[in-house]
MIBAGU-563116 format. One record per residue: x, y, z of N, C-alpha, C, O, CB in turn; residue number from 0; residue in three letters. Coordinates in steps of 0.05 Angstrom, whole numbers. Glycine has a CB too. Example, Ala and Ser with C-alpha at 12.3 -4.5 7.8 and 13.67 -1.06 7.14 Angstrom:
2
+--------+--------+--------+--------+--------+--------+--------+--------+--------+--------+--------+--------+--------+--------+--------+-----+---------+
|    nxx |    nyy |    nzz |   caxx |   cayy |   cazz |    cxx |    cyy |    czz |    oxx |    oyy |    ozz |   cbxx |   cbyy |   cbzz | num | residuo |
+--------+--------+--------+--------+--------+--------+--------+--------+--------+--------+--------+--------+--------+--------+--------+-----+---------+
|    264 |   -114 |    156 |    246 |    -90 |    156 |    264 |    -66 |    156 |    285 |    -66 |    169 |    226 |    -89 |    181 |   0 |     Ala |
|    257 |    -45 |    142 |    273 |    -21 |    143 |    258 |      1 |    157 |    268 |     23 |    161 |    282 |    -12 |    114 |   1 |     Ser |
+--------+--------+--------+--------+--------+--------+--------+--------+--------+--------+--------+--------+--------+--------+--------+-----+---------+
# end
This chain:
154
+--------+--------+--------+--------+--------+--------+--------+--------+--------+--------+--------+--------+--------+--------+--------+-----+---------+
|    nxx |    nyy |    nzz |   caxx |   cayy |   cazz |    cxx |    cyy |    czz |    oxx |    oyy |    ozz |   cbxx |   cbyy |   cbzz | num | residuo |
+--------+--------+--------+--------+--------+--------+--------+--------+--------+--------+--------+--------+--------+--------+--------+-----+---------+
|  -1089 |    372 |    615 |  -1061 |    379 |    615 |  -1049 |    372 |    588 |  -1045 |    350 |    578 |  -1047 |    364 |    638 |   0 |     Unk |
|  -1043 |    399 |    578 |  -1022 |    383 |    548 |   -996 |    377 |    555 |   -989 |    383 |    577 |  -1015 |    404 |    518 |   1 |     Unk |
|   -978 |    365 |    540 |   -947 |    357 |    539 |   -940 |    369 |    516 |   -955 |    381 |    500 |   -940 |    325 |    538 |   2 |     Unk |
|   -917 |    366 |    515 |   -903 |    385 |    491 |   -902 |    364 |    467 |   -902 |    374 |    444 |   -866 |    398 |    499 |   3 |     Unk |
|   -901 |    336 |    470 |   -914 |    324 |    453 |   -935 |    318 |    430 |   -931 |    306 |    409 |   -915 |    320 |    459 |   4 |     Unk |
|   -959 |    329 |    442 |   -979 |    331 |    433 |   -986 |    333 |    409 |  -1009 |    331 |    401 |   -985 |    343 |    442 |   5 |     Unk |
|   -958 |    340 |    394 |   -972 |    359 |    370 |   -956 |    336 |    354 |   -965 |    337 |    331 |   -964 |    399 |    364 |   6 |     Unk |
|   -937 |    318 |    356 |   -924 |    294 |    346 |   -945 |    277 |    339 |   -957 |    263 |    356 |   -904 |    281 |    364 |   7 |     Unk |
|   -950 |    277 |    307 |   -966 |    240 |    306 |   -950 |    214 |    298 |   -926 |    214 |    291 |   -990 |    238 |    281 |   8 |     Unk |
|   -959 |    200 |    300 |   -940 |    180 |    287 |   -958 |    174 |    255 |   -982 |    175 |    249 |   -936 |    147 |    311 |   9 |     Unk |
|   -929 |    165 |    237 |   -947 |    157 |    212 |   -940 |    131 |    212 |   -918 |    122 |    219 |   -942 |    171 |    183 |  10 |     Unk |
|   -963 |    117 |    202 |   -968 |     90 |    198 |   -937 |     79 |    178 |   -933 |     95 |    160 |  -1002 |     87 |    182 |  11 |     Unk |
|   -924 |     65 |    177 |   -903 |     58 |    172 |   -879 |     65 |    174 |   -861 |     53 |    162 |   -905 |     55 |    159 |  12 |     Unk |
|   -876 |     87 |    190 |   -854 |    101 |    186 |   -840 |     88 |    222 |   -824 |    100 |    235 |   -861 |    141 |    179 |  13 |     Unk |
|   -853 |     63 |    229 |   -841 |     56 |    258 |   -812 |     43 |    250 |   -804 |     29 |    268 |   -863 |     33 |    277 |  14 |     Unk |
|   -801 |     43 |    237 |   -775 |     31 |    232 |   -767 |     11 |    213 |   -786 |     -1 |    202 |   -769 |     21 |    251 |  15 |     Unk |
|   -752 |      6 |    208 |   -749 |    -16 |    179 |   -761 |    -41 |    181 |   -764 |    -53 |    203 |   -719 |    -24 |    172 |  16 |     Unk |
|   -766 |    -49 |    162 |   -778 |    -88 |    161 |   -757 |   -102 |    154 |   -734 |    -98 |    146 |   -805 |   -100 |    136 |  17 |     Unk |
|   -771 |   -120 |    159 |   -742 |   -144 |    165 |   -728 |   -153 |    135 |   -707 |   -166 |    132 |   -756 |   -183 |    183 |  18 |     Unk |
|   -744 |   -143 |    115 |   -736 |   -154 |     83 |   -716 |   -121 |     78 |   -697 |   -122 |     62 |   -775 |   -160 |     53 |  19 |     Unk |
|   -723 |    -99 |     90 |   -708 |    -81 |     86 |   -666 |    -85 |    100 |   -645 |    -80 |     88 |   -729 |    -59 |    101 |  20 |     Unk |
|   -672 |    -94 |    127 |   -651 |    -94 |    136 |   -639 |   -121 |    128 |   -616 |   -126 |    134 |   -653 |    -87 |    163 |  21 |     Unk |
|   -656 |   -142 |    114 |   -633 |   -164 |    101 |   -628 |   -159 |     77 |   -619 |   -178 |     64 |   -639 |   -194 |    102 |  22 |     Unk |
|   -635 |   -127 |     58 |   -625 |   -121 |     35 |   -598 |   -109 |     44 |   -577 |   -112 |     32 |   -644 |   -105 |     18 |  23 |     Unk |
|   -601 |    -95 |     65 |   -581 |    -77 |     67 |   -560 |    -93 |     81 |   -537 |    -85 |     75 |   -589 |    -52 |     81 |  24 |     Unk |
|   -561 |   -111 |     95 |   -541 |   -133 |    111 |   -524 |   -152 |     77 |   -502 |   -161 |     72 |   -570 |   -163 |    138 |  25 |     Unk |
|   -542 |   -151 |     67 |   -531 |   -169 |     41 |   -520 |   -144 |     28 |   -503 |   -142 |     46 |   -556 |   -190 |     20 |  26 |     Unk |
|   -516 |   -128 |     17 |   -503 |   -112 |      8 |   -480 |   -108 |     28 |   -459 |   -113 |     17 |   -519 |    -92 |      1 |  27 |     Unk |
|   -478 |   -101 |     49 |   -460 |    -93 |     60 |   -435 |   -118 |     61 |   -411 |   -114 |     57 |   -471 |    -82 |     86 |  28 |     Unk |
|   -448 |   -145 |     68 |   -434 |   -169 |     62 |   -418 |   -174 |     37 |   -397 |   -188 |     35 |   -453 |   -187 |     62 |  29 |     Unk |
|   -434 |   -157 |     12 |   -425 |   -167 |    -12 |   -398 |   -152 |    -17 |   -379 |   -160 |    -29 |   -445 |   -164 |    -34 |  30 |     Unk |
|   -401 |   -128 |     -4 |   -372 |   -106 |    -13 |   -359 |   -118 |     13 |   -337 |   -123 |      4 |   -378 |    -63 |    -13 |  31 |     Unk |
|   -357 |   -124 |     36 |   -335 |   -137 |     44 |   -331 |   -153 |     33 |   -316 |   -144 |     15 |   -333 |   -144 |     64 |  32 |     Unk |
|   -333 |   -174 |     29 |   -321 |   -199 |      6 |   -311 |   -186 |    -17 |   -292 |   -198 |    -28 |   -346 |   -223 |     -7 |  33 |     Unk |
|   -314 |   -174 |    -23 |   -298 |   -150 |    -49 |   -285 |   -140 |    -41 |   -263 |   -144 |    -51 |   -309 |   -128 |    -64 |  34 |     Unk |
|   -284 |   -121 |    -20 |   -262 |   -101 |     -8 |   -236 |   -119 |      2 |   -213 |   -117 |     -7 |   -276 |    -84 |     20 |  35 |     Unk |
|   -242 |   -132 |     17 |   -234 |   -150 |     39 |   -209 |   -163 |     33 |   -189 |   -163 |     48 |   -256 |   -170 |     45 |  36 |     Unk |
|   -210 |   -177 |      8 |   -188 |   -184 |      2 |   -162 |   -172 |     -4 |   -139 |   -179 |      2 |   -192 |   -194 |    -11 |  37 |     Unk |
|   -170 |   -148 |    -20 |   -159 |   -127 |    -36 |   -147 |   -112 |    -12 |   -127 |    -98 |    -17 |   -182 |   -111 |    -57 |  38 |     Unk |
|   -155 |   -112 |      7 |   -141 |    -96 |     31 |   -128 |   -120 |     47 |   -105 |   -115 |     54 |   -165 |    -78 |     52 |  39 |     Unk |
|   -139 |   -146 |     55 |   -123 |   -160 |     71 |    -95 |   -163 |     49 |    -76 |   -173 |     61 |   -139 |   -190 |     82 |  40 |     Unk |
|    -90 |   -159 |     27 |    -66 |   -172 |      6 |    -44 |   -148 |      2 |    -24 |   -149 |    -13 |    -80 |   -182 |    -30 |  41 |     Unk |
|    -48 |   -133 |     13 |    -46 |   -100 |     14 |    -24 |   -105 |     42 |     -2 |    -97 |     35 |    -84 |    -78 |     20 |  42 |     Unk |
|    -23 |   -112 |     60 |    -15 |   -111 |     87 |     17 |   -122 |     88 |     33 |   -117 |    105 |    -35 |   -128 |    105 |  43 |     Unk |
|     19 |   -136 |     66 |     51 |   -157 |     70 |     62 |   -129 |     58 |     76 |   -114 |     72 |     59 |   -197 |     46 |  44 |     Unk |
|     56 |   -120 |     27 |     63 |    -93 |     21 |     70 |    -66 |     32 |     88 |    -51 |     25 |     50 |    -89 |     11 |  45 |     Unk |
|     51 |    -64 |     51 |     50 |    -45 |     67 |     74 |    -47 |     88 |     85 |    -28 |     99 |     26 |    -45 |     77 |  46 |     Unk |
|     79 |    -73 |     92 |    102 |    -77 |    120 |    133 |    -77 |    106 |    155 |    -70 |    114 |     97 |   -114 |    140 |  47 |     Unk |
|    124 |    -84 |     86 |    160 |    -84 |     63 |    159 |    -45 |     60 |    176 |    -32 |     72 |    155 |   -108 |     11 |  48 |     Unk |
|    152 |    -40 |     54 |    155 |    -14 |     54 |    153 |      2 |     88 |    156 |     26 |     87 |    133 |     -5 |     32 |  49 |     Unk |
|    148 |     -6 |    111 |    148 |      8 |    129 |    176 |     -2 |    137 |    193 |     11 |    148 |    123 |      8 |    147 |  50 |     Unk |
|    180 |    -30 |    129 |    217 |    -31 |    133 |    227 |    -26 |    131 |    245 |    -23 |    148 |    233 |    -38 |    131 |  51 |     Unk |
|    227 |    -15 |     89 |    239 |      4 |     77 |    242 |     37 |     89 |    261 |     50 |     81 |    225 |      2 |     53 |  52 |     Unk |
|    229 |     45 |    102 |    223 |     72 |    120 |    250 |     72 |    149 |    267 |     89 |    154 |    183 |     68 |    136 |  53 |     Unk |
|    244 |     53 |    159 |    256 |     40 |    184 |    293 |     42 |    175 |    313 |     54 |    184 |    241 |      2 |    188 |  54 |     Unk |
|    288 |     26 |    158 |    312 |     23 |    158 |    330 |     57 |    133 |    354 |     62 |    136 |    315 |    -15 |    147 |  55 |     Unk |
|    320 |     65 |    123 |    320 |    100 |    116 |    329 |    114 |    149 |    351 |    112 |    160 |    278 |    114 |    102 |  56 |     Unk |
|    308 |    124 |    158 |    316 |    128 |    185 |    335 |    118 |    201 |    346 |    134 |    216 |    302 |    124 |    196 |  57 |     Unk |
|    340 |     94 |    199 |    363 |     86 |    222 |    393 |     91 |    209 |    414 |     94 |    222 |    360 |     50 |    231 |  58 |     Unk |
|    388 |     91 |    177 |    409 |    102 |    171 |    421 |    134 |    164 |    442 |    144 |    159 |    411 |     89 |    156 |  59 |     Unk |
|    398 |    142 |    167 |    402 |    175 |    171 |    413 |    177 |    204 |    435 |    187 |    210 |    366 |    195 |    166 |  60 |     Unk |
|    395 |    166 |    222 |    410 |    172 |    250 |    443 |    158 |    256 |    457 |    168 |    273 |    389 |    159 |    276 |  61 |     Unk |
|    453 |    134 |    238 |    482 |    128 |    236 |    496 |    144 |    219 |    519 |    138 |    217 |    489 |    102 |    228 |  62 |     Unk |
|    486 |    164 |    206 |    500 |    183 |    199 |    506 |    211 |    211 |    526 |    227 |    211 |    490 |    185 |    181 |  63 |     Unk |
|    487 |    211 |    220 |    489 |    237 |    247 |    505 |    228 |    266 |    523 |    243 |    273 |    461 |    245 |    264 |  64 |     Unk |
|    500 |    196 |    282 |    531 |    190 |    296 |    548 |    187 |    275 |    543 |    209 |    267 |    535 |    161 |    316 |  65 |     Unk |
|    560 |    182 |    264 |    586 |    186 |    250 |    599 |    220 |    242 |    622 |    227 |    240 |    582 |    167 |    222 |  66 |     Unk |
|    579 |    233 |    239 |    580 |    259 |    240 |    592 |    274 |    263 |    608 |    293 |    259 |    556 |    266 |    237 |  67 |     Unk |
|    586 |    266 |    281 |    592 |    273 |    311 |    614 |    266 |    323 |    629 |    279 |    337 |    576 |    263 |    327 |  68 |     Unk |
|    614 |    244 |    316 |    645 |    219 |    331 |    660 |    204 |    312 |    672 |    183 |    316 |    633 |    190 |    352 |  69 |     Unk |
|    658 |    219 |    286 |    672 |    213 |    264 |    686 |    178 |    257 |    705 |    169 |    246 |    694 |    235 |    267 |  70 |     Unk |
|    657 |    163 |    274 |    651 |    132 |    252 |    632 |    119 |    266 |    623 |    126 |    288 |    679 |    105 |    247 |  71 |     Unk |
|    627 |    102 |    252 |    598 |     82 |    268 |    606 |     65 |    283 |    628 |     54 |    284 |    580 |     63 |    249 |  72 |     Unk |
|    586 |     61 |    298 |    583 |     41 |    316 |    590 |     20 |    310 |    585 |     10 |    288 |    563 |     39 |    324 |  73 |     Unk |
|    605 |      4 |    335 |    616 |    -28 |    314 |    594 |    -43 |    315 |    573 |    -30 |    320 |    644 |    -51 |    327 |  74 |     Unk |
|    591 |    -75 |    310 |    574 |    -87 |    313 |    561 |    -99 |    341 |    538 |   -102 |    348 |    581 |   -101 |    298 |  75 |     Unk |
|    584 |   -104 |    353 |    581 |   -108 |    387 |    560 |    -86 |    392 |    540 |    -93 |    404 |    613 |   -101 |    407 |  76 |     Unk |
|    563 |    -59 |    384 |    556 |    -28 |    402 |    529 |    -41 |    389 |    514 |    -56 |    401 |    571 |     15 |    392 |  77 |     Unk |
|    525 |    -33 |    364 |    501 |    -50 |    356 |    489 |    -13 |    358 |    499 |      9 |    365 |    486 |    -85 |    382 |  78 |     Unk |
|    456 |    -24 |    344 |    438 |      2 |    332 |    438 |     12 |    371 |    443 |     36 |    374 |    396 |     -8 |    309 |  79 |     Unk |
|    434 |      0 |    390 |    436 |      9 |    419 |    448 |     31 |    411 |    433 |     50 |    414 |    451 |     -8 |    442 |  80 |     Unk |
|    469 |     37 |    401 |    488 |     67 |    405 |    487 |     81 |    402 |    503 |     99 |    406 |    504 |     74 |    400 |  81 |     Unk |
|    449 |     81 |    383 |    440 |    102 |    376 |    421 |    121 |    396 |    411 |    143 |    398 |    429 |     95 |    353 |  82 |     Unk |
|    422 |    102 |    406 |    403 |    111 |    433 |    404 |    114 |    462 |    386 |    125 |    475 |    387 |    100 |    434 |  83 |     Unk |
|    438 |     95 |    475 |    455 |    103 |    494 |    484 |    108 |    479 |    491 |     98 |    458 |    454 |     82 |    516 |  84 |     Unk |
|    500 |    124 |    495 |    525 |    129 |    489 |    535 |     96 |    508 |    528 |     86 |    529 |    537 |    164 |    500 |  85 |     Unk |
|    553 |     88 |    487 |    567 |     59 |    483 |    589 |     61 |    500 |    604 |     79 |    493 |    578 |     51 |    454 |  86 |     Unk |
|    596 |     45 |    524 |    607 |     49 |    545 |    639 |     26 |    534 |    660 |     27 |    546 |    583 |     39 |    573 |  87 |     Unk |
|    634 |     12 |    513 |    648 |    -14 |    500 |    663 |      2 |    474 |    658 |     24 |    463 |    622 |    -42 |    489 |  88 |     Unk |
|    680 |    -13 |    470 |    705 |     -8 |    441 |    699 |     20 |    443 |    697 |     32 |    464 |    698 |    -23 |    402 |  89 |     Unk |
|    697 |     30 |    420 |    712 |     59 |    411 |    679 |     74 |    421 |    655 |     73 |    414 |    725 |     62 |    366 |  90 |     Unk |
|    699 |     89 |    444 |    673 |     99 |    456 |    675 |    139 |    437 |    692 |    155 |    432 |    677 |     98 |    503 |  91 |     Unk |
|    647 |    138 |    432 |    640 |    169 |    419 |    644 |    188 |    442 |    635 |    185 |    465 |    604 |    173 |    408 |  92 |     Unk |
|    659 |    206 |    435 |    666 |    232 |    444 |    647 |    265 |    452 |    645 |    283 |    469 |    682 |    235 |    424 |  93 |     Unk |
|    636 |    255 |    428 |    618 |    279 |    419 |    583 |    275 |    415 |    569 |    286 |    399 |    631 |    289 |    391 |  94 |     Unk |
|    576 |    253 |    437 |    546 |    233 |    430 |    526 |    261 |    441 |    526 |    277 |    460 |    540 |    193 |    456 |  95 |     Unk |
|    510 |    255 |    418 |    490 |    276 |    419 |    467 |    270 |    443 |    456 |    248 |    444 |    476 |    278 |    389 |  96 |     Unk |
|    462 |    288 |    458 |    452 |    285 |    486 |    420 |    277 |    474 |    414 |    291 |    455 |    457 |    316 |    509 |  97 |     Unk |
|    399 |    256 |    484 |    384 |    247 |    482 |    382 |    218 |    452 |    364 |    203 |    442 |    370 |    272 |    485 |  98 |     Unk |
|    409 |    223 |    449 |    410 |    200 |    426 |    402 |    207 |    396 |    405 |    231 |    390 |    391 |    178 |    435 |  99 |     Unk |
|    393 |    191 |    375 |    402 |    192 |    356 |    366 |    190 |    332 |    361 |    194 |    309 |    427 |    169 |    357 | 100 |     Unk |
|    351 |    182 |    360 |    328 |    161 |    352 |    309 |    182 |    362 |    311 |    192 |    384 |    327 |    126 |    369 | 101 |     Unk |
|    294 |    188 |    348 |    260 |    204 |    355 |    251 |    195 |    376 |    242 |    211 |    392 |    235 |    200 |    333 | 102 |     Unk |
|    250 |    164 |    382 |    233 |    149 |    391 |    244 |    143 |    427 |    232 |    135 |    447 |    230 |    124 |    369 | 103 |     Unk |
|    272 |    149 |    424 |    280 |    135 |    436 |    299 |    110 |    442 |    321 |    109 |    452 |    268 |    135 |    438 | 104 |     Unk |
|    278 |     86 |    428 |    283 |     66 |    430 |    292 |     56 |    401 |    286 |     69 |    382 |    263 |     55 |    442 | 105 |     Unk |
|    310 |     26 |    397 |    314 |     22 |    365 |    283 |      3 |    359 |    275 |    -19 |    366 |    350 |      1 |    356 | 106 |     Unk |
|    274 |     20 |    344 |    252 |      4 |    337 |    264 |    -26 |    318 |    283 |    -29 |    303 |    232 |     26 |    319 | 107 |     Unk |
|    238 |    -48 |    326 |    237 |    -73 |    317 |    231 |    -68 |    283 |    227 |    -47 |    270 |    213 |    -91 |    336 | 108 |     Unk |
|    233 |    -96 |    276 |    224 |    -87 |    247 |    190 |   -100 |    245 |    178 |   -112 |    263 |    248 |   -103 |    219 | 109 |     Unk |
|    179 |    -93 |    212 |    147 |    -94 |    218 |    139 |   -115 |    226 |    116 |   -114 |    234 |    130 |    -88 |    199 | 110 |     Unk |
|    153 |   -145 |    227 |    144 |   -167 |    235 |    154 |   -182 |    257 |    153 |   -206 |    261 |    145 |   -180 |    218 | 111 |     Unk |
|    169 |   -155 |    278 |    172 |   -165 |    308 |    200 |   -172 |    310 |    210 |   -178 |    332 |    154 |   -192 |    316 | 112 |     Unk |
|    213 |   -171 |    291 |    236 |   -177 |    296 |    268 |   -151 |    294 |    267 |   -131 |    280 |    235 |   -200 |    278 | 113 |     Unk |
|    292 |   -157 |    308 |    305 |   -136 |    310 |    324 |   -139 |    281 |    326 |   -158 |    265 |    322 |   -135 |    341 | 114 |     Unk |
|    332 |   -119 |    280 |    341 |   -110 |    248 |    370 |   -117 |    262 |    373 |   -117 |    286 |    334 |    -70 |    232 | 115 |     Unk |
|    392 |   -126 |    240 |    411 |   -138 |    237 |    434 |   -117 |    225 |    435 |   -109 |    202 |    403 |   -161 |    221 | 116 |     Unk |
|    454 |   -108 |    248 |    468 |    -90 |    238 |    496 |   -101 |    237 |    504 |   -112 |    257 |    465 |    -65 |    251 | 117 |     Unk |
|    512 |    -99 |    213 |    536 |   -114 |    218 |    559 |    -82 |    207 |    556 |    -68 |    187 |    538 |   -150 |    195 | 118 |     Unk |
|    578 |    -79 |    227 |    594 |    -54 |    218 |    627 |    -65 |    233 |    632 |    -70 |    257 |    576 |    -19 |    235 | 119 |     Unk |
|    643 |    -66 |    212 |    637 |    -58 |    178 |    622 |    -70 |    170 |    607 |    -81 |    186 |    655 |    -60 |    156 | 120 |     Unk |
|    619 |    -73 |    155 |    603 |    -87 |    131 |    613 |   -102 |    113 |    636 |   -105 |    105 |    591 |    -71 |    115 | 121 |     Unk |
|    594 |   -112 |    109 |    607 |   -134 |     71 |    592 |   -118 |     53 |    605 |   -122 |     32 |    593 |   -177 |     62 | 122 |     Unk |
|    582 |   -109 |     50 |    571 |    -83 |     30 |    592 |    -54 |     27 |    604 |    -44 |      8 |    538 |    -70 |     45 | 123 |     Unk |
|    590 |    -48 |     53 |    592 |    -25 |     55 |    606 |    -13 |     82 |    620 |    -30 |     95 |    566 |    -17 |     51 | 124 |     Unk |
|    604 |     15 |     92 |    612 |     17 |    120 |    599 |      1 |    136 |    612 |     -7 |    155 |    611 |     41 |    130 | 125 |     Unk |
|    577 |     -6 |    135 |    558 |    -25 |    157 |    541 |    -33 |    134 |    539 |    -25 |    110 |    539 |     -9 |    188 | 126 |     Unk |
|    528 |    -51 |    150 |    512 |    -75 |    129 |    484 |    -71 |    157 |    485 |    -74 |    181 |    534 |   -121 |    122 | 127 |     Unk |
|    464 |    -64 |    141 |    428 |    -56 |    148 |    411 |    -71 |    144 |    407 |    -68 |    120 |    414 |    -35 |    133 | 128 |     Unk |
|    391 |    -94 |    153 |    376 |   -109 |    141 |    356 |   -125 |    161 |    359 |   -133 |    184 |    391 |   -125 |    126 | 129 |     Unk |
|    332 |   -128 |    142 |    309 |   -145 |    164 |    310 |   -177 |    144 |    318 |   -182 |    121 |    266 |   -125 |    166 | 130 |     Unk |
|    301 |   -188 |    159 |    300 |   -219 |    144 |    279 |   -219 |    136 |    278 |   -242 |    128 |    305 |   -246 |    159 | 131 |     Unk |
|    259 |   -210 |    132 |    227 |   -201 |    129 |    207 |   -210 |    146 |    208 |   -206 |    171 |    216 |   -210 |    105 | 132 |     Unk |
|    183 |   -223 |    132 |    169 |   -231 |    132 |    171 |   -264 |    151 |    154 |   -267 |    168 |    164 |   -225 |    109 | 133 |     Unk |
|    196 |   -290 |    145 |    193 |   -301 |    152 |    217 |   -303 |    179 |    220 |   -324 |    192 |    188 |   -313 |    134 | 134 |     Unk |
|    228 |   -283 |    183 |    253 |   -274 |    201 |    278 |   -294 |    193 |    295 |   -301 |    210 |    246 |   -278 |    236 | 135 |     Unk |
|    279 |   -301 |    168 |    307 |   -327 |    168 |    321 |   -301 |    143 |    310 |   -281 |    131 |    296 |   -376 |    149 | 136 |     Unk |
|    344 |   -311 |    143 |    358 |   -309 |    114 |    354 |   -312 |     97 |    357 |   -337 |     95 |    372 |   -315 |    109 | 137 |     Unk |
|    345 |   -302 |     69 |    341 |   -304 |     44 |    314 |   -310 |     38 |    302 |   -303 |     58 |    357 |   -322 |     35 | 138 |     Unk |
|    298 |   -317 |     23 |    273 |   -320 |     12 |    260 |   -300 |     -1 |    271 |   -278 |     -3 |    259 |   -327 |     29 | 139 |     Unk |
|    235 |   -306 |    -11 |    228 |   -298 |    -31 |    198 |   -272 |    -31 |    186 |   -273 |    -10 |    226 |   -324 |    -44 | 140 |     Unk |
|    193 |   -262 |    -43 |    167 |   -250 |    -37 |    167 |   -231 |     -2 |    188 |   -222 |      9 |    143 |   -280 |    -39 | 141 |     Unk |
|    146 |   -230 |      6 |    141 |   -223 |     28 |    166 |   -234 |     43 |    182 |   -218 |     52 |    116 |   -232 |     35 | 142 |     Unk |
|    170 |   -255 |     46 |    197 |   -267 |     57 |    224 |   -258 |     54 |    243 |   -264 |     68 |    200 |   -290 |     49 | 143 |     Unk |
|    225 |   -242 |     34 |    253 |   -233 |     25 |    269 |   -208 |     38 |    262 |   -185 |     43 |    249 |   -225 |     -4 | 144 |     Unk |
|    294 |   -221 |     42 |    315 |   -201 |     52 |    306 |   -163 |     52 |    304 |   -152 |     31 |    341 |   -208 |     28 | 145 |     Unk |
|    303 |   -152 |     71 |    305 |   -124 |     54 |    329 |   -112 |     74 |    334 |   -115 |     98 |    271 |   -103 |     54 | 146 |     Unk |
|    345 |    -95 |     51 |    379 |    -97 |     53 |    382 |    -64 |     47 |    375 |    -50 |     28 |    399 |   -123 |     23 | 147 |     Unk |
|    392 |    -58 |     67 |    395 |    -26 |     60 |    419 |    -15 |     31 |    422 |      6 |     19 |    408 |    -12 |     95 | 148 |     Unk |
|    431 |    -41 |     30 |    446 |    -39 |     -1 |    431 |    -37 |    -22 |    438 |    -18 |    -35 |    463 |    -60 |     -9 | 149 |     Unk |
|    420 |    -45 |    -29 |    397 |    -62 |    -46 |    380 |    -28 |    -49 |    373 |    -20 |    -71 |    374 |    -96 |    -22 | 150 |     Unk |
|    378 |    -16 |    -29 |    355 |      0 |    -25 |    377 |     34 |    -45 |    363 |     54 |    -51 |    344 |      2 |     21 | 151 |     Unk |
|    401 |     33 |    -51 |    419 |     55 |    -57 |    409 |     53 |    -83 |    400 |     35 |    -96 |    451 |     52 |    -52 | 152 |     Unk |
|    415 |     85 |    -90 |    399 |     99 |   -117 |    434 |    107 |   -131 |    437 |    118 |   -152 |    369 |    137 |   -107 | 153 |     Unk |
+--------+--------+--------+--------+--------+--------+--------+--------+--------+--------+--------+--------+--------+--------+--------+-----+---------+
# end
């Protein structure tokens, strides 16, 4: 009886790697993470200052679309909420755009878990925009530092 096998030989070494092969290739692969690795973990505080920077772009494009509508912003009480229910408190909007203001829905947090700080009016400006960063307090430096939707005007 043949098998469809039959005609398969095996060649003498070709049964799979040796053990000096797969600890060349384990050490190489080790060596470029320890190279890569850093260069991408140092990359991530950067990455979150700028997705703040995004965040808070957006939230102020959607307080411009409510003010567009109901001709002013939300006070501070109504808070970024107003962008995403019509505000039942102080100067209620007239003209609130049905499903809200927000893509999402919801007011998104900022990149390090914490809620973004809306003060309207403002001490800047019509409203004042901002995450405390990195360490969620007021002021500091680096990764830690204020990011301020004033700060952010061209």
């Amino acid at each position: 009886m043949s098998t469809p096998w039959r005609h398969l030989r095996l060649v003498k070494g070709t049964g799979g790697f040796s053990l000096l092969e797969i600890i060349v290739v384990v050490f190489i692969l080790s060596l470029l993470a320890a190279i890569v690795a850093p260069k991408i973990m140092g990359r991530t505080d950067d990455a979150r200052i700028a997705e703040a920077k995004v965040q808070i772009r957006n939230l102020e494009t959607a307080l411009k679309l409510f003010k567009i509508d109901n001709g002013f912003y939300p006070d501070t009480q109504q808070g970024l909420e107003a962008l995403v229910e019509k505000p039942t408190t102080g100067r209620v909007p007239k003209n609130f755009r049905e499903g809200g203001y927000l893509e999402q829905k919801k007011v998104p947090l900022d990149p390090w878990g914490n809620p973004y700080i809306y003060i309207s009016p403002g001490l800047q400006g019509d409203y004042d925009l901002l995450s405390y960063g990195a360490d969620g307090k007021e002021g500091g430096e680096g990764k830690d530092a204020d990011i301020k939707n004033w700060d952010m005007k061209q």
